[in-house]
PyMOL commands that place a pseudoatom at each C-alpha (Angstrom):
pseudoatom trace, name=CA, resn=UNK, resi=1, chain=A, elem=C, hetatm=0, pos=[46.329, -15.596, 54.982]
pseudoatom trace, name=CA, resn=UNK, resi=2, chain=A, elem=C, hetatm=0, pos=[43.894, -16.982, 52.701]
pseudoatom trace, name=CA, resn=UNK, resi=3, chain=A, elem=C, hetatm=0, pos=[41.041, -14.705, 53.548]
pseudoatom trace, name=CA, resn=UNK, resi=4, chain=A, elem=C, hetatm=0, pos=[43.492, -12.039, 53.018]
pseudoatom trace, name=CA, resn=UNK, resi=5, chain=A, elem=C, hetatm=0, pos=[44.458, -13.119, 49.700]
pseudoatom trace, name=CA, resn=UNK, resi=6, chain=A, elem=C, hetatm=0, pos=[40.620, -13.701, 48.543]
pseudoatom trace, name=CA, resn=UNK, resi=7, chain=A, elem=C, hetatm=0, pos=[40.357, -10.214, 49.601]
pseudoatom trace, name=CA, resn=UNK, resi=8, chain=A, elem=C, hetatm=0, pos=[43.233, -9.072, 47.627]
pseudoatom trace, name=CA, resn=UNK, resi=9, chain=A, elem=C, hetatm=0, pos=[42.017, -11.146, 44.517]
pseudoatom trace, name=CA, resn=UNK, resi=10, chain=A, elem=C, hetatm=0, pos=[38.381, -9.650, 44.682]
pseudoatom trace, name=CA, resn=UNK, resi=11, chain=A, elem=C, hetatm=0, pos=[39.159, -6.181, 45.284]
pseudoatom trace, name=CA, resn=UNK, resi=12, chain=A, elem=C, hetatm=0, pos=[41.644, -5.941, 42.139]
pseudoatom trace, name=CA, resn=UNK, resi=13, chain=A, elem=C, hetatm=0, pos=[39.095, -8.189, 39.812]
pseudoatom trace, name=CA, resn=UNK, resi=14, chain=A, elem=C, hetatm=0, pos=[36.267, -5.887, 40.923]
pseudoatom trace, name=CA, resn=UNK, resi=15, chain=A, elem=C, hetatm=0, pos=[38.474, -2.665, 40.175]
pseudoatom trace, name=CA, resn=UNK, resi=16, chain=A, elem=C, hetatm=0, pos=[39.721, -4.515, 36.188]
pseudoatom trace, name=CA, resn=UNK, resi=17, chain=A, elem=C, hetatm=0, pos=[36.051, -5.340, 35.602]
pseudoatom trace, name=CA, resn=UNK, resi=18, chain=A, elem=C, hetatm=0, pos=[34.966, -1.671, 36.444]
pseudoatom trace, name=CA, resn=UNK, resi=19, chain=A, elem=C, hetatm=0, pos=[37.581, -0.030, 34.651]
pseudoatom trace, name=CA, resn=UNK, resi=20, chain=A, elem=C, hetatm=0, pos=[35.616, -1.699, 31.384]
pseudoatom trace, name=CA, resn=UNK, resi=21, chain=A, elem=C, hetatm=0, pos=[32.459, -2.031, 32.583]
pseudoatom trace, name=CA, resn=UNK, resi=22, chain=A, elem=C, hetatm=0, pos=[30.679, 0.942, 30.570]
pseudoatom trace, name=CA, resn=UNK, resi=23, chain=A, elem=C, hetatm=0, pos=[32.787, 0.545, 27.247]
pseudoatom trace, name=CA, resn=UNK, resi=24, chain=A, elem=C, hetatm=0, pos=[30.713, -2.141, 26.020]
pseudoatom trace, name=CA, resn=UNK, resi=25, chain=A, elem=C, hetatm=0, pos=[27.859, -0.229, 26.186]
pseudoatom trace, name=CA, resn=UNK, resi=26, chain=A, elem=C, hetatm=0, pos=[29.910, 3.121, 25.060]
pseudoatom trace, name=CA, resn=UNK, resi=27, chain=A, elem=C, hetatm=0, pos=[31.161, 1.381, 21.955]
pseudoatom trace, name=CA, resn=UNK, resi=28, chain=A, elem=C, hetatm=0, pos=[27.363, 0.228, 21.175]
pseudoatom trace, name=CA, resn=UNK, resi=29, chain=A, elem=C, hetatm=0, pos=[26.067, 3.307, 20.820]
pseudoatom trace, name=CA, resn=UNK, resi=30, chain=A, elem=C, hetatm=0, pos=[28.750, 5.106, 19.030]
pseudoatom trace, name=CA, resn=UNK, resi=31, chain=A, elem=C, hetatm=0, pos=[28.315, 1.782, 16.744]
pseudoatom trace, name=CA, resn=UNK, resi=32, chain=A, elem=C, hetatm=0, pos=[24.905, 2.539, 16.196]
pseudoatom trace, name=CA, resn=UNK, resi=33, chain=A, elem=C, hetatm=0, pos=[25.340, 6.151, 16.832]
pseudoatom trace, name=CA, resn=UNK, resi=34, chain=A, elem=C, hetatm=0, pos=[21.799, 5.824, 18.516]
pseudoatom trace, name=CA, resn=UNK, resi=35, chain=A, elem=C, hetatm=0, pos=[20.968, 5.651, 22.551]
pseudoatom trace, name=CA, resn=UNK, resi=36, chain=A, elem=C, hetatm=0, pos=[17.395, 3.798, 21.408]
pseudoatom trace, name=CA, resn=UNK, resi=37, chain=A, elem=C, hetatm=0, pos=[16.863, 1.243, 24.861]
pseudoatom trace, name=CA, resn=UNK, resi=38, chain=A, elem=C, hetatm=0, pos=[19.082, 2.955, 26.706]
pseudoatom trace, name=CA, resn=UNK, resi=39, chain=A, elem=C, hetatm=0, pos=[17.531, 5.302, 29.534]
pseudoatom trace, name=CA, resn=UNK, resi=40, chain=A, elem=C, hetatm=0, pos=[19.015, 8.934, 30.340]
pseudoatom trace, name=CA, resn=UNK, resi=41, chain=A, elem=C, hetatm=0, pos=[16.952, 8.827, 33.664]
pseudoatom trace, name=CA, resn=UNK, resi=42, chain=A, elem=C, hetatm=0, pos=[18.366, 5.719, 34.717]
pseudoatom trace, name=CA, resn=UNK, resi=43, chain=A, elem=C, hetatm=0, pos=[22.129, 6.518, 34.162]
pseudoatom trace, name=CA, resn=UNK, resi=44, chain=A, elem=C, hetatm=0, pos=[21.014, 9.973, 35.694]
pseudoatom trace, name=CA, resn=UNK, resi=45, chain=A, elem=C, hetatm=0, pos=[19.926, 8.478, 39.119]
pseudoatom trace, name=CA, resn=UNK, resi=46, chain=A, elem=C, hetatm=0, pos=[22.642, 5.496, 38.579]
pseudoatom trace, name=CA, resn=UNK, resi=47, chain=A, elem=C, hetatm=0, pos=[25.319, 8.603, 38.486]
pseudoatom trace, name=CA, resn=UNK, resi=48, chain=A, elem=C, hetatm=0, pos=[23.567, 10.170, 41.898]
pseudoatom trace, name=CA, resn=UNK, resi=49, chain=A, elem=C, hetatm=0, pos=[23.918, 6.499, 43.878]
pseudoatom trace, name=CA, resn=UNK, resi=50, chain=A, elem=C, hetatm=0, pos=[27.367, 6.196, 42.979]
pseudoatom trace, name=CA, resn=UNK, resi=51, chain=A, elem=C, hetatm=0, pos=[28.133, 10.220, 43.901]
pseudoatom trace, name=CA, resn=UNK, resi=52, chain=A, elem=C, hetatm=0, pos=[26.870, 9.866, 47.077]
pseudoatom trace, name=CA, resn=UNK, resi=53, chain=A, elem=C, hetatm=0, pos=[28.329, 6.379, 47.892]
pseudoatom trace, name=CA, resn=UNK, resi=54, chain=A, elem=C, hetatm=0, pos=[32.052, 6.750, 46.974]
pseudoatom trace, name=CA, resn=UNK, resi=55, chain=A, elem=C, hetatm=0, pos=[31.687, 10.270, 49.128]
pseudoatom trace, name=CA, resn=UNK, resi=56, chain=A, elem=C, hetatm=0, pos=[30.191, 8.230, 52.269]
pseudoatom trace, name=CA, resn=UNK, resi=57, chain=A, elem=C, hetatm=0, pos=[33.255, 5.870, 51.793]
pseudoatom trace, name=CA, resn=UNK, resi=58, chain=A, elem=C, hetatm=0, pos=[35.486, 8.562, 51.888]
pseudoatom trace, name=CA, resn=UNK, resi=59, chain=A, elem=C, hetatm=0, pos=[34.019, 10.657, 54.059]
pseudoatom trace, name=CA, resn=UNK, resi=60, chain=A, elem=C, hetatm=0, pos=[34.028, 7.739, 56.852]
pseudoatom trace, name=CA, resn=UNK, resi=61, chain=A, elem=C, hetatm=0, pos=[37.792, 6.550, 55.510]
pseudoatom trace, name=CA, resn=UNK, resi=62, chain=A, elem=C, hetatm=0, pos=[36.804, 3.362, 54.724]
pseudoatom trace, name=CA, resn=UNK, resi=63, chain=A, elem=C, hetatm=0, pos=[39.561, 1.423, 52.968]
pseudoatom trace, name=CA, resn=UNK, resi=64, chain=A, elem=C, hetatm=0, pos=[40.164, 2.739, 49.440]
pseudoatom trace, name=CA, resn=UNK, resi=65, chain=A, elem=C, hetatm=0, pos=[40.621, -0.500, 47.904]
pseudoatom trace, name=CA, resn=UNK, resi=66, chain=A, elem=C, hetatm=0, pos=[36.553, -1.079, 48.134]
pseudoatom trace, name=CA, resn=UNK, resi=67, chain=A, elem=C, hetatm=0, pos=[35.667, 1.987, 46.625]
pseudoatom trace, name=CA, resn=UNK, resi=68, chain=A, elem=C, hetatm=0, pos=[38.370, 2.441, 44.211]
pseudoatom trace, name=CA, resn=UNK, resi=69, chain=A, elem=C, hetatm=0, pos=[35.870, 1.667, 41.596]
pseudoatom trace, name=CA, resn=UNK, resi=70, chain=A, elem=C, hetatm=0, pos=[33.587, 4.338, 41.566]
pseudoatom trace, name=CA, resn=UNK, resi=71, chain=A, elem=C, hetatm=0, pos=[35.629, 7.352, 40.153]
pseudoatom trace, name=CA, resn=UNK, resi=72, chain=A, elem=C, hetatm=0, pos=[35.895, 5.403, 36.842]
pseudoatom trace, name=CA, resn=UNK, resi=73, chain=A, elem=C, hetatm=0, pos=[32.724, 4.468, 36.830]
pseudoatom trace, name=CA, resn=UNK, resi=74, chain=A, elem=C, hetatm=0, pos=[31.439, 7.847, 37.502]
pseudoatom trace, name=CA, resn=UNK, resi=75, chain=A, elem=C, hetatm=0, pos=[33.686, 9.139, 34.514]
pseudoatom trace, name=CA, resn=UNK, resi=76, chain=A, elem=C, hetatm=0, pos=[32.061, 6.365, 32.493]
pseudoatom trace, name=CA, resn=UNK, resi=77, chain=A, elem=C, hetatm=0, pos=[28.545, 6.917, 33.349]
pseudoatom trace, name=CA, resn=UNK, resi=78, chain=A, elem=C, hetatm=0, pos=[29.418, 10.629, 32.615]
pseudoatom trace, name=CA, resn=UNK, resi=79, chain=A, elem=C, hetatm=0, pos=[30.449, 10.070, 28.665]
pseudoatom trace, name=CA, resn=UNK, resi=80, chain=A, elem=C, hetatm=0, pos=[27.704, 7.817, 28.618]
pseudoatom trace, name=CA, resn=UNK, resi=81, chain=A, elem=C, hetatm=0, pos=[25.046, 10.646, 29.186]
pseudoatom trace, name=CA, resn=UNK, resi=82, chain=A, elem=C, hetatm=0, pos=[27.070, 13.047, 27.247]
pseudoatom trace, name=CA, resn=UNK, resi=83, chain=A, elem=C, hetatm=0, pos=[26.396, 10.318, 24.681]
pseudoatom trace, name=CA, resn=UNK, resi=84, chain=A, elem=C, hetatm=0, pos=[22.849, 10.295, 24.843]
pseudoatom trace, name=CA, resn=UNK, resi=85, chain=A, elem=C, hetatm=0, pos=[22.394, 14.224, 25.000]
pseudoatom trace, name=CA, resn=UNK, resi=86, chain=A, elem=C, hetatm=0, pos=[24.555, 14.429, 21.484]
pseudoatom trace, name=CA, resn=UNK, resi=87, chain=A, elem=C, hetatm=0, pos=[22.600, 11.482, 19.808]
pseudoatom trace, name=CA, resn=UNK, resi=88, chain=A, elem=C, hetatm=0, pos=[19.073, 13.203, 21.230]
pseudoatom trace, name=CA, resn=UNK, resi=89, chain=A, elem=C, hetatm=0, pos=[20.453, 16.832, 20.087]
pseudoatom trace, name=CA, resn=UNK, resi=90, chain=A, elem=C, hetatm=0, pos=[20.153, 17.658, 23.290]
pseudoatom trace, name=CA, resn=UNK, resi=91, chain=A, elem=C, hetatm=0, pos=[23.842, 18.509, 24.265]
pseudoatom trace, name=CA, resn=UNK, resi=92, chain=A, elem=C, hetatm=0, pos=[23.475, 22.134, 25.171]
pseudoatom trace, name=CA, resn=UNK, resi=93, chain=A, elem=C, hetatm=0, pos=[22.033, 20.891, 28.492]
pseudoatom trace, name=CA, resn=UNK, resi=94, chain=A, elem=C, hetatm=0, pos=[24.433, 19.191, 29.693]
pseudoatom trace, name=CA, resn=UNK, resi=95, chain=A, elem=C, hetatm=0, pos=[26.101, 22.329, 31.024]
pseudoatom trace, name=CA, resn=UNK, resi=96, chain=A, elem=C, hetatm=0, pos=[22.891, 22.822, 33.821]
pseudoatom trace, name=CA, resn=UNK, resi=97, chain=A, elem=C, hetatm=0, pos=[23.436, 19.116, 34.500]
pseudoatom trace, name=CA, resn=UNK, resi=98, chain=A, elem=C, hetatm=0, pos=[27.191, 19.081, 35.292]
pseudoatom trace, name=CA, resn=UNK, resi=99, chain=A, elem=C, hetatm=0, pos=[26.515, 22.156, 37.581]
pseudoatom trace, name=CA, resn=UNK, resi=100, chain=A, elem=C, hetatm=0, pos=[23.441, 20.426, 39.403]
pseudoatom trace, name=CA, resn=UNK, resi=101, chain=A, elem=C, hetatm=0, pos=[25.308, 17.651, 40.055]
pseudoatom trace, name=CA, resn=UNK, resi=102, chain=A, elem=C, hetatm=0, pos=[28.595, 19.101, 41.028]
pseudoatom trace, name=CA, resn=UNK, resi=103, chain=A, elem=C, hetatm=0, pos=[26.735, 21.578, 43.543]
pseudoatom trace, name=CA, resn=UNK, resi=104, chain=A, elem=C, hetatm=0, pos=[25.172, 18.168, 45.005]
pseudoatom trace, name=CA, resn=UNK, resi=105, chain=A, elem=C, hetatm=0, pos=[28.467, 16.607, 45.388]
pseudoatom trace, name=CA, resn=UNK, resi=106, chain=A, elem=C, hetatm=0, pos=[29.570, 19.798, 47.470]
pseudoatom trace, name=CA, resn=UNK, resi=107, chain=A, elem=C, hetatm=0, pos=[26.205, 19.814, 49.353]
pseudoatom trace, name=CA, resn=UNK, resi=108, chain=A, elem=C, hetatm=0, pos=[26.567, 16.054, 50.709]
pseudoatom trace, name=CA, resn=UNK, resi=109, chain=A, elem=C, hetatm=0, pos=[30.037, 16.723, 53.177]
pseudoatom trace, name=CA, resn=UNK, resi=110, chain=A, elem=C, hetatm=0, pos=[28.188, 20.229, 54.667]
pseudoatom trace, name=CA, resn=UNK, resi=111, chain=A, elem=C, hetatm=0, pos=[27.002, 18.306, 57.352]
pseudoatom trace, name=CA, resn=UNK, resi=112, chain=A, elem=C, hetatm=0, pos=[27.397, 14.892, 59.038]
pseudoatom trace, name=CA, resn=UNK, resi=113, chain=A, elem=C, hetatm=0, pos=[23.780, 14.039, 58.771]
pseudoatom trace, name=CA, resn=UNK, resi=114, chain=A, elem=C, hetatm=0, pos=[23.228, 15.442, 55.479]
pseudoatom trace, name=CA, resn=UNK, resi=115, chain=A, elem=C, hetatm=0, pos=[25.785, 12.579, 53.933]
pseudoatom trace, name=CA, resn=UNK, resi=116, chain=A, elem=C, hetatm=0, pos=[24.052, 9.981, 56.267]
pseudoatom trace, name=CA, resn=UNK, resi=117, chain=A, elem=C, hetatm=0, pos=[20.567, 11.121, 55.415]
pseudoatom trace, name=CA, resn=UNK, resi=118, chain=A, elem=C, hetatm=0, pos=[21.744, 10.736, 51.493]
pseudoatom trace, name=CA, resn=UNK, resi=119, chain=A, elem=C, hetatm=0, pos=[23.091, 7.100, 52.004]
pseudoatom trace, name=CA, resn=UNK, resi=120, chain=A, elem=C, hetatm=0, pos=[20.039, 6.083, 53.102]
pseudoatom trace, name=CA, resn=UNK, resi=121, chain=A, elem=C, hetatm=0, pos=[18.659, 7.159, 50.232]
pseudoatom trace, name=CA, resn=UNK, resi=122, chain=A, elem=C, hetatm=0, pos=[21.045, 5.935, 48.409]
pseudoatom trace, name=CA, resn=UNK, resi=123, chain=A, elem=C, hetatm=0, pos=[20.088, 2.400, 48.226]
pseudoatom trace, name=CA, resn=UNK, resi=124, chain=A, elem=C, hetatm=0, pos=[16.414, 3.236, 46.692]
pseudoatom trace, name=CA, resn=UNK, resi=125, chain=A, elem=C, hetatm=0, pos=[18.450, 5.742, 44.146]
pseudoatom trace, name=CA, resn=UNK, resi=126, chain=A, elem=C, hetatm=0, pos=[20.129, 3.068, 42.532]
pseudoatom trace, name=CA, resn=UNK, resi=127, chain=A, elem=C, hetatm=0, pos=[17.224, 0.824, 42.597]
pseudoatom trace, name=CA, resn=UNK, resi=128, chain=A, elem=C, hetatm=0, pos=[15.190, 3.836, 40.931]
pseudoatom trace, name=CA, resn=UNK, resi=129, chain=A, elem=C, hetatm=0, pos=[17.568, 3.756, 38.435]
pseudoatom trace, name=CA, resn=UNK, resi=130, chain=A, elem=C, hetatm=0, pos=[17.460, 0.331, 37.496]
pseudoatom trace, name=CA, resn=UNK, resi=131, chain=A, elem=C, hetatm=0, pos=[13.871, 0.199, 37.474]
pseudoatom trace, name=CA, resn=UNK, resi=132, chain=A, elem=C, hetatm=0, pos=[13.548, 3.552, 35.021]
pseudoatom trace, name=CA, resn=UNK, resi=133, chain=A, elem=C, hetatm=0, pos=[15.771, 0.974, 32.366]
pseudoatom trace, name=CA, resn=UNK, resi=134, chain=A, elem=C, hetatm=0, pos=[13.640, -1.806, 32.504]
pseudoatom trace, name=CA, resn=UNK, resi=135, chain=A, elem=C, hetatm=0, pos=[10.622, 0.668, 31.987]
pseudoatom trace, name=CA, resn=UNK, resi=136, chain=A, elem=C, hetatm=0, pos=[12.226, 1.937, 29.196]
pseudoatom trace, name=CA, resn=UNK, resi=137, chain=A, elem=C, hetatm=0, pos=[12.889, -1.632, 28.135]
pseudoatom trace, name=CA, resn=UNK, resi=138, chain=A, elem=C, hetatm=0, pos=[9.000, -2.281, 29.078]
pseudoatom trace, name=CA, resn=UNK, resi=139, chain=A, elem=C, hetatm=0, pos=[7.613, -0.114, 27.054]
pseudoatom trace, name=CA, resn=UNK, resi=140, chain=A, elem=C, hetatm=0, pos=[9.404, -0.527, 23.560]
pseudoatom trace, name=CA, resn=UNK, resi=141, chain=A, elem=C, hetatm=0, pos=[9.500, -3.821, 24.089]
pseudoatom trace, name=CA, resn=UNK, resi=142, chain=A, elem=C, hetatm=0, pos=[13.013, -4.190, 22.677]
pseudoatom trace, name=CA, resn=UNK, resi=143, chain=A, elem=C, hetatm=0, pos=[16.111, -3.594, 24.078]
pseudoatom trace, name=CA, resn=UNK, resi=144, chain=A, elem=C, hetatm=0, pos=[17.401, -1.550, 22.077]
pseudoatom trace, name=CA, resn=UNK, resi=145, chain=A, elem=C, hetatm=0, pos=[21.633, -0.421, 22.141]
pseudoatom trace, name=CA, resn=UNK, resi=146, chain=A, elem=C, hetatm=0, pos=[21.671, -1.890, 25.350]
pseudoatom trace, name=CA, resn=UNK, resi=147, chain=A, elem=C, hetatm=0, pos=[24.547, -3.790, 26.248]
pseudoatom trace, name=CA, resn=UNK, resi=148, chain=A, elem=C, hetatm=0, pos=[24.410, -7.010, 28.111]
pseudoatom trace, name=CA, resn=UNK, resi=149, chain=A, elem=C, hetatm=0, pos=[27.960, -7.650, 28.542]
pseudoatom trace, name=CA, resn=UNK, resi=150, chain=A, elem=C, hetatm=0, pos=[28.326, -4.073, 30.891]
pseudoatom trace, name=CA, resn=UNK, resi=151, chain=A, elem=C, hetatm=0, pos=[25.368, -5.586, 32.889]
pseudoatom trace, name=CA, resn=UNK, resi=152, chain=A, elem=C, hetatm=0, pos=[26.720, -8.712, 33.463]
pseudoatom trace, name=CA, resn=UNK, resi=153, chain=A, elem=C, hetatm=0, pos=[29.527, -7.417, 34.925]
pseudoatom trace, name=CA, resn=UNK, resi=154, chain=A, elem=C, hetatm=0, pos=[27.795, -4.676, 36.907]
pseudoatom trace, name=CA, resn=UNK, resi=155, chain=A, elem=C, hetatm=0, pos=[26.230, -8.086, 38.612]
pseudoatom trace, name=CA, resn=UNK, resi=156, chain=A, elem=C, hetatm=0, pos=[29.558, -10.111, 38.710]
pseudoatom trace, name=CA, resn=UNK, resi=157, chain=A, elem=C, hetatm=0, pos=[31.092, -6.735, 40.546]
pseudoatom trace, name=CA, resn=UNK, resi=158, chain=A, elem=C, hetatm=0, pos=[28.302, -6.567, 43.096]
pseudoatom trace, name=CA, resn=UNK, resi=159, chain=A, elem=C, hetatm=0, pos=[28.502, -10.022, 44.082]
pseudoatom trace, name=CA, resn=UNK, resi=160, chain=A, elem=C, hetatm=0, pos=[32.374, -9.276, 44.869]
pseudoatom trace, name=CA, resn=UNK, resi=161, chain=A, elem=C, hetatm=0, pos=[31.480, -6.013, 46.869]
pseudoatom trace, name=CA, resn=UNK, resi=162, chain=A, elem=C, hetatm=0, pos=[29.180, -8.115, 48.449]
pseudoatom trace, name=CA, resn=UNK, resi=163, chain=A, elem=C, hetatm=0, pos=[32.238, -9.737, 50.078]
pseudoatom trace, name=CA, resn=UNK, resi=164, chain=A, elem=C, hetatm=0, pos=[34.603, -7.239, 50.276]
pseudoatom trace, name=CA, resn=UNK, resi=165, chain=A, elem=C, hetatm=0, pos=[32.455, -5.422, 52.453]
pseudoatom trace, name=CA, resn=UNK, resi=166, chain=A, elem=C, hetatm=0, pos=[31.807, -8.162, 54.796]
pseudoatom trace, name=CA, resn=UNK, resi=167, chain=A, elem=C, hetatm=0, pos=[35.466, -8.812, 55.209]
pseudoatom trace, name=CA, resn=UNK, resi=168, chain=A, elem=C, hetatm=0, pos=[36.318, -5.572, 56.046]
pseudoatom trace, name=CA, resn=UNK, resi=169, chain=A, elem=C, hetatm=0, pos=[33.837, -2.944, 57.423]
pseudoatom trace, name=CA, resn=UNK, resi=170, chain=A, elem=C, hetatm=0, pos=[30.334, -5.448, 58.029]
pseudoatom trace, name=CA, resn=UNK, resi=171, chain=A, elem=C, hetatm=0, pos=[28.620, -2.135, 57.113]
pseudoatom trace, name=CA, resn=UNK, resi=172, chain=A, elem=C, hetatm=0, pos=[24.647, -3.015, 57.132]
pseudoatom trace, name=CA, resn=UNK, resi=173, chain=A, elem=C, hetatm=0, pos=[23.649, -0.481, 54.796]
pseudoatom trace, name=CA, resn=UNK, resi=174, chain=A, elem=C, hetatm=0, pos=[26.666, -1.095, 52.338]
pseudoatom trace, name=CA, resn=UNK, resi=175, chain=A, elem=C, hetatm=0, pos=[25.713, -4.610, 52.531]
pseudoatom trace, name=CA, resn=UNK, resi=176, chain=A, elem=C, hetatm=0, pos=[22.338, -4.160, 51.929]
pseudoatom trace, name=CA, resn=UNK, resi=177, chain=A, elem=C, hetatm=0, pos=[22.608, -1.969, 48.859]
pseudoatom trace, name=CA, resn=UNK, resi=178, chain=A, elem=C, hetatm=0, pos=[25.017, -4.623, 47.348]
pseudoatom trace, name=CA, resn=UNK, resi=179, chain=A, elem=C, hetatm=0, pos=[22.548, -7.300, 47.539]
pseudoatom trace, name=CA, resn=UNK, resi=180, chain=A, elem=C, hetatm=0, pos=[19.891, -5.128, 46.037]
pseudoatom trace, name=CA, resn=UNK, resi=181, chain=A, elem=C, hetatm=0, pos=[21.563, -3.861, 43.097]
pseudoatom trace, name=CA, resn=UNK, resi=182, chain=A, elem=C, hetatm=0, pos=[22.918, -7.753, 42.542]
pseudoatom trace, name=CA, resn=UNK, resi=183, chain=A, elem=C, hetatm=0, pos=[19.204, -9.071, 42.361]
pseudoatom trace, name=CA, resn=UNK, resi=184, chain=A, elem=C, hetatm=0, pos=[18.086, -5.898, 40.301]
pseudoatom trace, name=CA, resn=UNK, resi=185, chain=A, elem=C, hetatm=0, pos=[21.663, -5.871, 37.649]
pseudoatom trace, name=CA, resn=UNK, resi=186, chain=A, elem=C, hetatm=0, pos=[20.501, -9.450, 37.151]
pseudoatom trace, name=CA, resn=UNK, resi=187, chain=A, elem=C, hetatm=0, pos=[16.933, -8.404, 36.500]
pseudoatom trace, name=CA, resn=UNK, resi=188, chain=A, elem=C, hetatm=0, pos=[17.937, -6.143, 34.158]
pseudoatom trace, name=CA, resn=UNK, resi=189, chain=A, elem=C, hetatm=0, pos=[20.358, -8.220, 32.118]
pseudoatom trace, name=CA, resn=UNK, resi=190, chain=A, elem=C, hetatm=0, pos=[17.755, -11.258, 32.059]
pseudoatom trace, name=CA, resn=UNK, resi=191, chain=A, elem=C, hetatm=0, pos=[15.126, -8.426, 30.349]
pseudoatom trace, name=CA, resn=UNK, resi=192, chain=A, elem=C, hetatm=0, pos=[18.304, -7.530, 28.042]
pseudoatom trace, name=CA, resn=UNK, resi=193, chain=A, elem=C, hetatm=0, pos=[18.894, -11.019, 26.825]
pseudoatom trace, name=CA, resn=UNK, resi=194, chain=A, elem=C, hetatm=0, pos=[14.967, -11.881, 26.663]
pseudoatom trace, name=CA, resn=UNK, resi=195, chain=A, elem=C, hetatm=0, pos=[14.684, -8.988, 24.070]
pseudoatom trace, name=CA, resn=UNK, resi=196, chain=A, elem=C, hetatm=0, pos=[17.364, -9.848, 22.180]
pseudoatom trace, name=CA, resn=UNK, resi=197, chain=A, elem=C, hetatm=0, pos=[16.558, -13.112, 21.709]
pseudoatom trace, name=CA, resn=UNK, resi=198, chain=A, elem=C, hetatm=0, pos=[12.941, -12.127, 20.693]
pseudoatom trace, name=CA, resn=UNK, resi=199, chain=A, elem=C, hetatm=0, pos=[14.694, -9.702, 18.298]
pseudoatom trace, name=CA, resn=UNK, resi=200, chain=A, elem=C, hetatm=0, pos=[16.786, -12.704, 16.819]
pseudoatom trace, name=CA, resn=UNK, resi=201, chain=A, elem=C, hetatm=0, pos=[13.964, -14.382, 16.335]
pseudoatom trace, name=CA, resn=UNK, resi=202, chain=A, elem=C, hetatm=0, pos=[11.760, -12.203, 14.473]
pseudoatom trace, name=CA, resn=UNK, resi=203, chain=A, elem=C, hetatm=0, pos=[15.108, -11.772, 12.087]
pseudoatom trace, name=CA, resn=UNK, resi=204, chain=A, elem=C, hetatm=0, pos=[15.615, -15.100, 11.268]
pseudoatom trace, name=CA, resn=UNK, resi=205, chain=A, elem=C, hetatm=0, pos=[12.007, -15.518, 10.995]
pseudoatom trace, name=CA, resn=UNK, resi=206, chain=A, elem=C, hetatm=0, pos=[11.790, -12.778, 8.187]
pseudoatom trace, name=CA, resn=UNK, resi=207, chain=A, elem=C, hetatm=0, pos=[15.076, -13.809, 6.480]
for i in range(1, 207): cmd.bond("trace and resi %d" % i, "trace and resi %d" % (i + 1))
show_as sticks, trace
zoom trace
């Protein structure tokens, strides 16, 4: 009964946190009405893990409560490259985009191992995309519009996969990806905090 209710409890506080997880970082760049720090090829291959996870999920019926999640944050990550594109005056692409990546979607159910072959992949995907922010990060040195608030709860919402999962379907590669993109979210959001800081710093030191 417990278990059941811990369940309950992390599955609906992992779907509230991910229903707001991107606006943080939406509202900071219409603030700024700049996408400086914030990496197109990361949300890119961040949009491609989460794709081809929710349609292994469904395409295996796993329980919709732990996957629930990644509709709205696909919507999310979408207005968050549409975003970038109009602050880069690059917008007019994002027509060949939306068809490349709703011509994958229909690709990955074709064939059995064609949606297996992709979740493996899937993992290093998302772990390519946290690694292109950070090199974006890396190499200006500042962290620009990011937003650490959306990355701390991209961390905090891991973690709770990291149980639901376990609880209900033990999945090894599910698991595995959890844990990964916990350790590499929290990478990412330590980098995010380290520049701002150093950015606080240098202000108060010039005031």
């Amino acid at each position: 009964m417990q278990s059941d209710t811990l369940l309950h409890a992390a599955n609906f506080s992992t779907l509230l946190l991910c229903m707001v997880l991107k606006f943080p970082q939406i509202f900071a760049l219409m603030r700024a009405k700049s996408s400086a720090g914030v990496s197109f090829n990361s949300l890119l291959l961040e949009l491609l893990g989460y794709i081809v996870f929710v349609t292994y999920q469904m395409y295996y019926d796993y329980p919709p409560p732990t996957y629930l999640e990644y509709p709205i944050l696909i919507a999310q990550d979408a207005i968050l490259l549409l975003l970038i594109l109009h602050y880069n005056g690059s917008l007019k692409q994002s027509l060949l985009y939306t068809l490349l990546v709703v011509g994958g979607w229909r690709l990955l159910t074709l064939e059995k191992w064609i949606i297996d072959s992709a979740m493996s992949l899937c993992t290093f995907i998302s772990a390519a995309s946290k690694f292109a922010q950070l090199q974006c990060m890396w190499k200006s040195k500042d962290a620009g519009q990011v937003s650490a608030l959306s990355w701390a709860m991209a961390t905090c919402t891991c973690i709770a996969r990291i149980y639901t999962t376990t609880v209900t379907t033990g999945d090894m590669q599910v698991l595995v990806r959890f844990a990964v993109m916990t350790l590499l979210n929290m990478w990412v959001l330590l980098t995010v905090l380290y520049y701002q800081r150093q950015r606080s710093s240098s202000s108060k030191k010039e005031d």
